[in-house]
Residue, then its C-alpha position, 0 to 999 in steps of 0.5 A: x518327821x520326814x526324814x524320820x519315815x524315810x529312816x523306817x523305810x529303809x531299815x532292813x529288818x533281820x529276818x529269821x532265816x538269817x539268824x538262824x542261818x548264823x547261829x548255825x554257821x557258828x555251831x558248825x565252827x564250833x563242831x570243826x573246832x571240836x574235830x581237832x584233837x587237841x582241842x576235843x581234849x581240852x574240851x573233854x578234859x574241861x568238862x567231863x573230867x578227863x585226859x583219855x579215850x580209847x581211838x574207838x571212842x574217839x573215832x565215834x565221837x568225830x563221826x558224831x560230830x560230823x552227822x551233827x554238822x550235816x544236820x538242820x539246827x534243832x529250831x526248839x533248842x535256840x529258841x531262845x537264842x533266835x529269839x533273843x536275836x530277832x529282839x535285837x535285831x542283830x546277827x552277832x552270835x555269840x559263840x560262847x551261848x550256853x545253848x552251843x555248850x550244852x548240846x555239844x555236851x549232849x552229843x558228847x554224852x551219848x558217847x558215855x561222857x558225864x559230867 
C-alpha cells in the first residue's frame, strides 16, 4: 500500500499547456511540411484535385500558410484532440489527426481551393 502512494505522488500528470504546447509543435511541422512545393502539390493534388496553380496563387498560399504558423492554436478546434490527450495522459500527437487535415484544407480553401 505504501509503495503504491508513493507511486501517485511521484507521477507527474501531463498539464494542458504541454499538450497543447505539442499539438502545436506538430501543426507547425506539418505548415513547414507544406512550405515545400513539392509537397504542397501532392497535398493540392490529393485533396482538391489538382496539378497546377499560378505562382500568384502559390505565393498567397505560402503566406497563408506562414501567418498561420505565427498564430495561437485555435483552442476550440482541438478540443478534442486536448482533451483526448489529457484523457491518456500523453504528449504523443498524432500528426495524422484528422483535425490538422481539415484546417490545413480550410486554409487552402480561402485560396479557392474545394474539394
Amino acid at each position: 500500500m505504501e509503495t503504491q502512494k508513493h507511486l501517485l505522488q511521484t507521477t507527474e500528470l501531463v498539464s494542458t499547456d504541454e499538450i497543447i504546447k505539442c499539438i502545436q509543435q506538430t501543426r507547425d511541422r506539418l505548415i513547414d511540411d507544406l512550405l515545400n512545393e513539392p509537397l504542397m502539390m501532392d497535398f493540392v493534388l490529393e485533396h482538391f484535385n489538382t496539378v497546377a496553380m499560378t505562382q500568384v496563387k502559390l505565393d498567397y498560399i505560402k503566406r497563408g500558410l506562414i501567418e498561420l504558423k505565427g498564430s495561437h492554436l485555435d483552442l476550440a478546434h482541438y478540443s478534442p484532440l486536448i482533451k483526448q490527450m489529457k484523457e491518456t495522459q500523453t504528449t504523443l500527437v498524432n500528426a495524422n489527426h484528422r483535425l490538422f487535415l481539415m484546417q490545413l484544407k480550410a486554409e487552402f480553401k480561402k485560396y479557392g481551393f474545394y474539394s
